[in-house]
Kinemage of the C-alpha trace (Angstrom):
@kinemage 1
@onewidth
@group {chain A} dominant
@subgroup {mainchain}
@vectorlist {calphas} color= white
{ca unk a 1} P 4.228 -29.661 2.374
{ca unk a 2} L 3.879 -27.985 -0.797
{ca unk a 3} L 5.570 -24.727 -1.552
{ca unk a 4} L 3.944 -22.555 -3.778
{ca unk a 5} L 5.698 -19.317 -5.140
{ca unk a 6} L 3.062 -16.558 -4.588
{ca unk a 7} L 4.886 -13.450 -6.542
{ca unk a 8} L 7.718 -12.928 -8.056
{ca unk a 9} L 10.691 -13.543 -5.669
{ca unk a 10} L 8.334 -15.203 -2.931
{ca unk a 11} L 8.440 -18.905 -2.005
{ca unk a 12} L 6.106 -19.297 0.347
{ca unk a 13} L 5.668 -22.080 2.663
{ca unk a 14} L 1.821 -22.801 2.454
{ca unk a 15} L -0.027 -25.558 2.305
{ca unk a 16} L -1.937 -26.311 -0.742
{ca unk a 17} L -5.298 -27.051 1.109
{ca unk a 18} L -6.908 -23.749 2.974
{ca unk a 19} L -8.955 -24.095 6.209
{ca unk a 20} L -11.435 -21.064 6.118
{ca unk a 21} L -13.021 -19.978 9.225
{ca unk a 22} L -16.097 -18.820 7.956
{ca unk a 23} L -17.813 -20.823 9.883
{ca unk a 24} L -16.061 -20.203 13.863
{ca unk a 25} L -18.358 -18.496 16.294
{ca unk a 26} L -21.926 -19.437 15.278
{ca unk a 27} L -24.182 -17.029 14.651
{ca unk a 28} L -23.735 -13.429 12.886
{ca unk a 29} L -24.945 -11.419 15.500
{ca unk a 30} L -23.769 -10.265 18.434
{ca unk a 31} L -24.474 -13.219 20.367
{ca unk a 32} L -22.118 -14.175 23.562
{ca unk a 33} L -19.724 -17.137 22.536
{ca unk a 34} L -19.770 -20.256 24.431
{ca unk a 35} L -17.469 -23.279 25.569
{ca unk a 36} L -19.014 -25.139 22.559
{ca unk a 37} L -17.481 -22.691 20.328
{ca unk a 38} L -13.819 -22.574 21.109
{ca unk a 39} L -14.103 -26.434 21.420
{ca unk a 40} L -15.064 -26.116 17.642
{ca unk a 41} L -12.441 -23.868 17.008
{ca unk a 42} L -10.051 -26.388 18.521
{ca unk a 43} L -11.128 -29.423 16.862
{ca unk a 44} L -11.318 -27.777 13.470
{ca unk a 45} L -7.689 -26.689 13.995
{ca unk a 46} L -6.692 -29.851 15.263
{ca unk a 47} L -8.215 -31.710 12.445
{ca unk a 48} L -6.628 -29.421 9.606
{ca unk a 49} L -3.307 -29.703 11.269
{ca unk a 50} L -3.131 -33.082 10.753
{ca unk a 51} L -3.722 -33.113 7.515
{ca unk a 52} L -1.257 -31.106 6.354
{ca unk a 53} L -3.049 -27.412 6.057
{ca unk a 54} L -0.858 -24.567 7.985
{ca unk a 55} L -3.065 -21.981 6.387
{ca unk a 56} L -6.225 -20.260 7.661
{ca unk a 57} L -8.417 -17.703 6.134
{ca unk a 58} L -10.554 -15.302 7.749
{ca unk a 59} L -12.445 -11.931 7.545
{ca unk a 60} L -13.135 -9.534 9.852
{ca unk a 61} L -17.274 -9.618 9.347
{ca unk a 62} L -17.216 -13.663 9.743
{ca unk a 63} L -19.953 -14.364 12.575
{ca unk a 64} L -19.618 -10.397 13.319
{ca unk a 65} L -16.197 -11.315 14.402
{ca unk a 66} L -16.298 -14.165 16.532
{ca unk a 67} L -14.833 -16.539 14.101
{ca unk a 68} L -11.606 -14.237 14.488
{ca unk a 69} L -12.170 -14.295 18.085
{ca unk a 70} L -12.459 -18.094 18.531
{ca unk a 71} L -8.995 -18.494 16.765
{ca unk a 72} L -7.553 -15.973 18.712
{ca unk a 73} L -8.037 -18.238 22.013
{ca unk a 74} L -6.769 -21.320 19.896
{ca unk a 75} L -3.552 -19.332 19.325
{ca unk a 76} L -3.611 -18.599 23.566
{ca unk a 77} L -4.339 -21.837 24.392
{ca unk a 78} L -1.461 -23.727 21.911
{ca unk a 79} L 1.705 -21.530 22.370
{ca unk a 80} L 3.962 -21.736 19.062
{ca unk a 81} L 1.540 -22.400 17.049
{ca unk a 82} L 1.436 -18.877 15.505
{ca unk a 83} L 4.494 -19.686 14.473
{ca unk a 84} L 4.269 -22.239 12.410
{ca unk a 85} L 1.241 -21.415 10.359
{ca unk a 86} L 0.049 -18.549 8.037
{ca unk a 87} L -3.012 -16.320 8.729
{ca unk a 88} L -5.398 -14.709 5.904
{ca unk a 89} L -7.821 -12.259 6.895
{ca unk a 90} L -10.524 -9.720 4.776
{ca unk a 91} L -11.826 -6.506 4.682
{ca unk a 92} L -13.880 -3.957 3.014
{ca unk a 93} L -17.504 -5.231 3.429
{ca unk a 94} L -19.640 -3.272 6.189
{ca unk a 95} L -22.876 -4.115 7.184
{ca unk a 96} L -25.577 -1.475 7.238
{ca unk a 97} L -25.464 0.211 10.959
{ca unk a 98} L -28.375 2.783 10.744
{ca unk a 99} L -31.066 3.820 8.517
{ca unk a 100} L -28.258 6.392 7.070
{ca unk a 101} L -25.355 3.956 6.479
{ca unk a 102} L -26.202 1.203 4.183
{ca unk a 103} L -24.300 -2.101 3.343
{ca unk a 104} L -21.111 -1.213 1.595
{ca unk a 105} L -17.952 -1.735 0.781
{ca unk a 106} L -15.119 0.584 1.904
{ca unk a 107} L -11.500 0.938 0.612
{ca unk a 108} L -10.513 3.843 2.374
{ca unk a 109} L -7.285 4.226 3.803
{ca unk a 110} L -9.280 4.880 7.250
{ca unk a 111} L -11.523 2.098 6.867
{ca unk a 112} L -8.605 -0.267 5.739
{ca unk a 113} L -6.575 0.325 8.742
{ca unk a 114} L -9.075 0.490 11.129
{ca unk a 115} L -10.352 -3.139 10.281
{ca unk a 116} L -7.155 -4.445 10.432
{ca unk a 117} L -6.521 -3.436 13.970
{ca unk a 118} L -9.816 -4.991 15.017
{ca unk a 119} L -8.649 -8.179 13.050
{ca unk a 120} L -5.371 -8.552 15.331
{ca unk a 121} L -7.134 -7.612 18.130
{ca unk a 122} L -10.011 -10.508 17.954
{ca unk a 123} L -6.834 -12.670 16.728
{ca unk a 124} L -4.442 -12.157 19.465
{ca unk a 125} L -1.631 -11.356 16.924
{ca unk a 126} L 0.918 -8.754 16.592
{ca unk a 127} L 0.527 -9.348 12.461
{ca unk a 128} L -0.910 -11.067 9.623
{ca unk a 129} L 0.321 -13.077 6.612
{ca unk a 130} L -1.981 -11.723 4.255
{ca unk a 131} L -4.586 -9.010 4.009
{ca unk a 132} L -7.341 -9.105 1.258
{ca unk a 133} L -9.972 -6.442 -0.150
{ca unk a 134} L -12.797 -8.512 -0.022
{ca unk a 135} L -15.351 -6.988 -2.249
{ca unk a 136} L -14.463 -4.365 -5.418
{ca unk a 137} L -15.847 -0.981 -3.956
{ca unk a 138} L -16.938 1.028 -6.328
{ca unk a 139} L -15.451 4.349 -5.093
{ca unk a 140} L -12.255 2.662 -4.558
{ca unk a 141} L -8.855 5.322 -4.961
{ca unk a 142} L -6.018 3.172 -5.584
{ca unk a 143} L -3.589 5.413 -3.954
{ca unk a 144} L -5.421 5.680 -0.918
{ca unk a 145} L -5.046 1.878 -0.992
{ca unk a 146} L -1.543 2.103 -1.738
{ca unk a 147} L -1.240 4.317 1.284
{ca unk a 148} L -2.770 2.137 3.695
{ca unk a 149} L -0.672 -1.307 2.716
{ca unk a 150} L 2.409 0.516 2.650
{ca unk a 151} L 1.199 1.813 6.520
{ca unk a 152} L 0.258 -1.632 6.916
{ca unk a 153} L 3.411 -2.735 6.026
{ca unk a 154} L 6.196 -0.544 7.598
{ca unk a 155} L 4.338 -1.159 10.855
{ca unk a 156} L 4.803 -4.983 10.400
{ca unk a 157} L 1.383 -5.507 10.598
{ca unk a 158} L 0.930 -7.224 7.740
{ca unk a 159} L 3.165 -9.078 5.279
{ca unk a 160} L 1.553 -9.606 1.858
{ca unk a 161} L -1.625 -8.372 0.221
{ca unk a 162} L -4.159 -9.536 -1.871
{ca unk a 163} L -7.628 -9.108 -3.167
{ca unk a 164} L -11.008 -11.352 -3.326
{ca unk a 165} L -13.646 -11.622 -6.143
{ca unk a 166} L -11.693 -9.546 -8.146
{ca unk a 167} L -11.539 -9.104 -12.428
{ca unk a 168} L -7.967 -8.605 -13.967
{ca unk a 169} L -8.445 -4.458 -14.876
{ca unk a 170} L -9.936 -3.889 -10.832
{ca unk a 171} L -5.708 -5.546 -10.084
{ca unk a 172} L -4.314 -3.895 -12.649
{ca unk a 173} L -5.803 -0.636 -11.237
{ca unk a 174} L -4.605 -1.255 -7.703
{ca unk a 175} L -1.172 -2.149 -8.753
{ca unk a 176} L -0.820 0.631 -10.916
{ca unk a 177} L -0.136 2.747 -7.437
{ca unk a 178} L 0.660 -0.121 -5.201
{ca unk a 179} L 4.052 -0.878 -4.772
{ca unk a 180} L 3.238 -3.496 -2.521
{ca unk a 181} L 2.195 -6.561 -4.680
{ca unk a 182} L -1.087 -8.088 -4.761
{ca unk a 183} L -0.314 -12.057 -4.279
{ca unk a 184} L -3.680 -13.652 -3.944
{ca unk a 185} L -6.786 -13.530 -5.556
{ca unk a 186} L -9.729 -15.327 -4.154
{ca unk a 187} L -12.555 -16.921 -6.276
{ca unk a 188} L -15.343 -18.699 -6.264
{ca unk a 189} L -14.288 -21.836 -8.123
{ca unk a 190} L -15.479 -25.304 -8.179
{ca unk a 191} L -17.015 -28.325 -10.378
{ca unk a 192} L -20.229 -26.744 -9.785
{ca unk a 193} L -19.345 -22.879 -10.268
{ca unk a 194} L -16.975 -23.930 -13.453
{ca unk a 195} L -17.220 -20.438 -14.970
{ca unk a 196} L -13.441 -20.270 -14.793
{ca unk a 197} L -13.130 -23.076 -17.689
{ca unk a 198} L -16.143 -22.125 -19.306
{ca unk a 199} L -14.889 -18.158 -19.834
{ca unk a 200} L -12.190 -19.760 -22.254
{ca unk a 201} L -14.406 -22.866 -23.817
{ca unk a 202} L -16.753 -20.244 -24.875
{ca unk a 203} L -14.612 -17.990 -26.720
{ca unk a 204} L -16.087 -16.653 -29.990
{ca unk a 205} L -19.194 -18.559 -28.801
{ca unk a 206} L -22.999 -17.034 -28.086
{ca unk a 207} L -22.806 -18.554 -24.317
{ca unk a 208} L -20.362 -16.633 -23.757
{ca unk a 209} L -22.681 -13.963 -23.187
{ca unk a 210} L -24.234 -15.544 -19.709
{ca unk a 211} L -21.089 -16.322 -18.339
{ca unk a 212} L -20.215 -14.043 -15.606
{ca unk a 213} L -16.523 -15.193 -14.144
{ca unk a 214} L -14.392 -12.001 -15.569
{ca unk a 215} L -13.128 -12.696 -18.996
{ca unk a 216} L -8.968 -13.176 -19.235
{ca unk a 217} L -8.641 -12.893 -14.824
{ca unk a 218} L -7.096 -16.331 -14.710
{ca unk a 219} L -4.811 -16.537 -17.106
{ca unk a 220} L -3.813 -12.298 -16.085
{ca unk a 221} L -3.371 -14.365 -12.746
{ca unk a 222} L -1.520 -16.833 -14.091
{ca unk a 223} L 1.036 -14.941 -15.625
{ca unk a 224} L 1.559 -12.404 -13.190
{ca unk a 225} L 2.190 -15.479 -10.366
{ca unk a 226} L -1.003 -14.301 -8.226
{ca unk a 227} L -2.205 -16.786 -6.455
{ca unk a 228} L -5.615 -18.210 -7.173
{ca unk a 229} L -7.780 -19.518 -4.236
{ca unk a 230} L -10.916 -20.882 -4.325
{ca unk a 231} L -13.708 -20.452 -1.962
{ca unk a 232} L -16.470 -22.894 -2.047
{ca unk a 233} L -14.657 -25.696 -3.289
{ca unk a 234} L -16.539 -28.160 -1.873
{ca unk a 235} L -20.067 -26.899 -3.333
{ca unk a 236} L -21.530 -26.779 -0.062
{ca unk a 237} L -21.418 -31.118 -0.666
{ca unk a 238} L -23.468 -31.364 -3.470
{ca unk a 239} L -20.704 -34.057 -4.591
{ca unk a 240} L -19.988 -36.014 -1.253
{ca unk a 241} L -23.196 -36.564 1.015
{ca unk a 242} L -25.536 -33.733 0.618
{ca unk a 243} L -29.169 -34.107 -0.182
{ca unk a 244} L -29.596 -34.116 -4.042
{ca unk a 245} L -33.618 -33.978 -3.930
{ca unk a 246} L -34.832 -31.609 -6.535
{ca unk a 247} L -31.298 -31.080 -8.535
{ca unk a 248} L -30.689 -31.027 -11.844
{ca unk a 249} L -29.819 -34.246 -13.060
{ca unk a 250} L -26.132 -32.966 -13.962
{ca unk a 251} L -25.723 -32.574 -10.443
{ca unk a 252} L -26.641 -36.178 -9.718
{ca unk a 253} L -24.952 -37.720 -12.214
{ca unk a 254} L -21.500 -35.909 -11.115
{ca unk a 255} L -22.235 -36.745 -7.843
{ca unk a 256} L -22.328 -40.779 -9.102
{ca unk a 257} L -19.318 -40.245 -11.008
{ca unk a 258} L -17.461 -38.658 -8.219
{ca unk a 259} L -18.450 -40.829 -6.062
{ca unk a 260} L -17.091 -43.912 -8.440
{ca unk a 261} L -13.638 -42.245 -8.966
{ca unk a 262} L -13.362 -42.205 -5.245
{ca unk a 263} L -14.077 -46.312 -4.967
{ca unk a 264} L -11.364 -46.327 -7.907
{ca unk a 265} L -8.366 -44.331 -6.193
{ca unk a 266} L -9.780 -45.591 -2.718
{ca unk a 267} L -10.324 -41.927 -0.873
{ca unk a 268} L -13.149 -39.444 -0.601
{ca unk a 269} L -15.711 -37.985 -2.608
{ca unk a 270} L -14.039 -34.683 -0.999
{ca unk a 271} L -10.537 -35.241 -2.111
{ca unk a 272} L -11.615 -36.042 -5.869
{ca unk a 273} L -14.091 -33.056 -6.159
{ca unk a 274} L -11.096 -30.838 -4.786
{ca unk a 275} L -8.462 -32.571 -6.750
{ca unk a 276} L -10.721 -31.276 -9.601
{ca unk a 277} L -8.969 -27.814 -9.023
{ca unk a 278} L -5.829 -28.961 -7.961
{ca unk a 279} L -5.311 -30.968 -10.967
{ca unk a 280} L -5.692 -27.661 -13.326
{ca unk a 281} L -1.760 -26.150 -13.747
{ca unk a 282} L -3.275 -22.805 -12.345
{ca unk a 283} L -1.966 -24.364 -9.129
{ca unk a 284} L -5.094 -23.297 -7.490
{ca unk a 285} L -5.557 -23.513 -3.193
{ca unk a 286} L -8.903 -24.506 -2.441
{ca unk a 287} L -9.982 -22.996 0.577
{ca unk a 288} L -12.193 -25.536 2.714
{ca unk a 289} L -15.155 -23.603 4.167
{ca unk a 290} L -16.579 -26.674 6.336
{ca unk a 291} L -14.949 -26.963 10.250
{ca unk a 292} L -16.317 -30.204 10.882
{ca unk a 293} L -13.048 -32.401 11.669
{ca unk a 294} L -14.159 -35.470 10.158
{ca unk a 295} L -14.703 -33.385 6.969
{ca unk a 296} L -11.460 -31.388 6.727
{ca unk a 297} L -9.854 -35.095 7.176
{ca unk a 298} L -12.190 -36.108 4.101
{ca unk a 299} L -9.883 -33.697 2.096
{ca unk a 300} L -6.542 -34.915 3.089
{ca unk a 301} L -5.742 -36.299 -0.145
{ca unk a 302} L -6.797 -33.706 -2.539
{ca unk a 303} L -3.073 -32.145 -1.472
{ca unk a 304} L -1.671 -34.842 -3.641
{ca unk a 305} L -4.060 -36.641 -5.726
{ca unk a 306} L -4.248 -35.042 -9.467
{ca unk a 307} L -6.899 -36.636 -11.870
{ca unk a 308} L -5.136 -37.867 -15.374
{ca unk a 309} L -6.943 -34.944 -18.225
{ca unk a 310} L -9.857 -37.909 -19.103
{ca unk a 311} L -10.631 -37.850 -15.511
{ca unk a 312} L -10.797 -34.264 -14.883
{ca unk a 313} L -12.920 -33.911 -18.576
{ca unk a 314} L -15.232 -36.160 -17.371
{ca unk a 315} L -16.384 -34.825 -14.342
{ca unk a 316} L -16.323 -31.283 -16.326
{ca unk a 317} L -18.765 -32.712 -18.866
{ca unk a 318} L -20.583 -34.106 -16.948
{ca unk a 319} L -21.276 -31.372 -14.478
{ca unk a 320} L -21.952 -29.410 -17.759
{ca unk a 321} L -24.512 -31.805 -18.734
{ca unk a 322} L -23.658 -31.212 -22.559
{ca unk a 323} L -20.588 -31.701 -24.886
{ca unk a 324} L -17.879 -29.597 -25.715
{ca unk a 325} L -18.475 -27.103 -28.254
């Protein structure tokens, strides 16, 4: 299993392939869970254990909670298992409750703690790997932040911290009164949403303009050894079985290609689109939103398979559906 150093001193044990949760506890309402569920929660786990991934990522407003709580009973029903595998959760986003408290996002120290003691509880876990801010709230106060991790922290609660959607001055603003270290930042990333590459193809060019992935965040990432994860690696299938009526012909044509590379290397559409990220020296976790088991075993070898650079350019400019500039 592949070790990949997170900050600084840290070498930590994770898996290079993510299993996120999003998708536990059906729907995102309040909604009693049934037998159906936790046997979903199992077999996803199952599945993703076998493959390699000891890594799961959550947030606390995923199916209004029931994705946490559906893991929570995996965790009672398979004793030692918390042990041997690392938990991410969110917070920050809250849904509108009344007329007079609209959807936000909240860094408060109060908000901040309070979530995470609802996360543990719906987990049944005394802690946490990692913590992320989910969403950049406007109002945010970076010491108020700093207050809450380091709470977080002392009372074991949590052991590392990180943030999600987030540009390289919003991390440079929390660290400048964090002295716990943000480790992870979590992206959307993917052959489809290729913004990532595109912010540095496009320098000094006019399409620069219409690109919206935060200018300078990955390589700020890169140098300061915060992880980058991806979420929505898999482009809800686009590459590897979805219906591609009414697509743009880019889309189809990757989807061939892909599709061909597989054949060639004899494994999935999955693994190659995902071995698109892994192959870039960002060192990038994907983090597999789907919790079908046959799936997450689709993605086994994307852990290990790297594309050679005309591979990996190929799919790129193809996806693109135009040359390099």
């Amino acid at each position: 299993m592949k070790s990949i150093p997170l900050k600084h001193k840290y070498q930590i044990p994770v898996s290079q392939l993510v299993l996120g949760c999003m998708r536990l506890g059906g729907s995102w309402d309040q909604s009693p869970l049934t037998a159906e569920h936790y046997k979903q929660g199992h077999e996803a786990v199952e599945a993703a254990l076998e493959i390699g991934i000891n890594m799961f990522d959550h947030a606390d407003i995923y199916a209004a909670g029931k994705a946490e709580r559906v893991f929570g009973q995996v965790l009672k029903d398979r004793p030692g298992l918390r042990e041997q595998i690392f938990i991410q959760s969110k917070c920050g986003i809250r849904f509108q409750e009344s007329p007079d408290k609209p959807h936000r996002f909240d860094f408060s120290a109060a908000h901040i703690l309070h979530s995470v003691d609802g996360i543990l509880e719906r987990l049944s876990t005394p802690y946490i790997d990692f913590l992320l801010l989910h969403r950049p709230d406007p109002l945010v106060d970076p010491e108020e932040v700093a207050s809450a991790f380091h709470q977080l922290k002392q009372a074991g609660k949590v052991r590392w911290f990180g943030v999600s959607n987030m540009s390289q001055g919003q991390i440079r603003l929390l660290q400048s009164s964090c002295d716990e270290p943000i480790v992870v930042n979590q992206l959307e990333m993917s052959l489809l949403k290729n913004g990532f590459i595109e912010q540095g193809i496009h320098v000094n060019q006019e399409a620069a303009r219409d690109n919206v992935f935060p200018e300078g965040t990955l390589e700020f990432c890169r140098m300061e050894n915060i992880q980058l994860q991806s979420w929505g690696p898999l482009a809800q299938g686009l590459y590897s079985g979805a219906s591609l009526e009414d697509k743009p012909e880019p889309i189809k044509q990757t989807a061939k290609l892909v599709q061909q590379l597989a054949e060639q290397k004899n494994t999935t559409p999955e693994a190659i689109v995902l071995a698109w990220l892994t192959t870039h020296p960002a060192g990038i976790q994907p983090v597999i939103g789907t919790v079908n088991p046959d799936r997450i075993r689709a993605c086994k070898d994307a852990a290990t398979l790297r594309l050679t650079r005309e591979e990996w350019y190929l799919l790129y400019i193809s996806q693109r559906g135009r040359n390099l500039p």
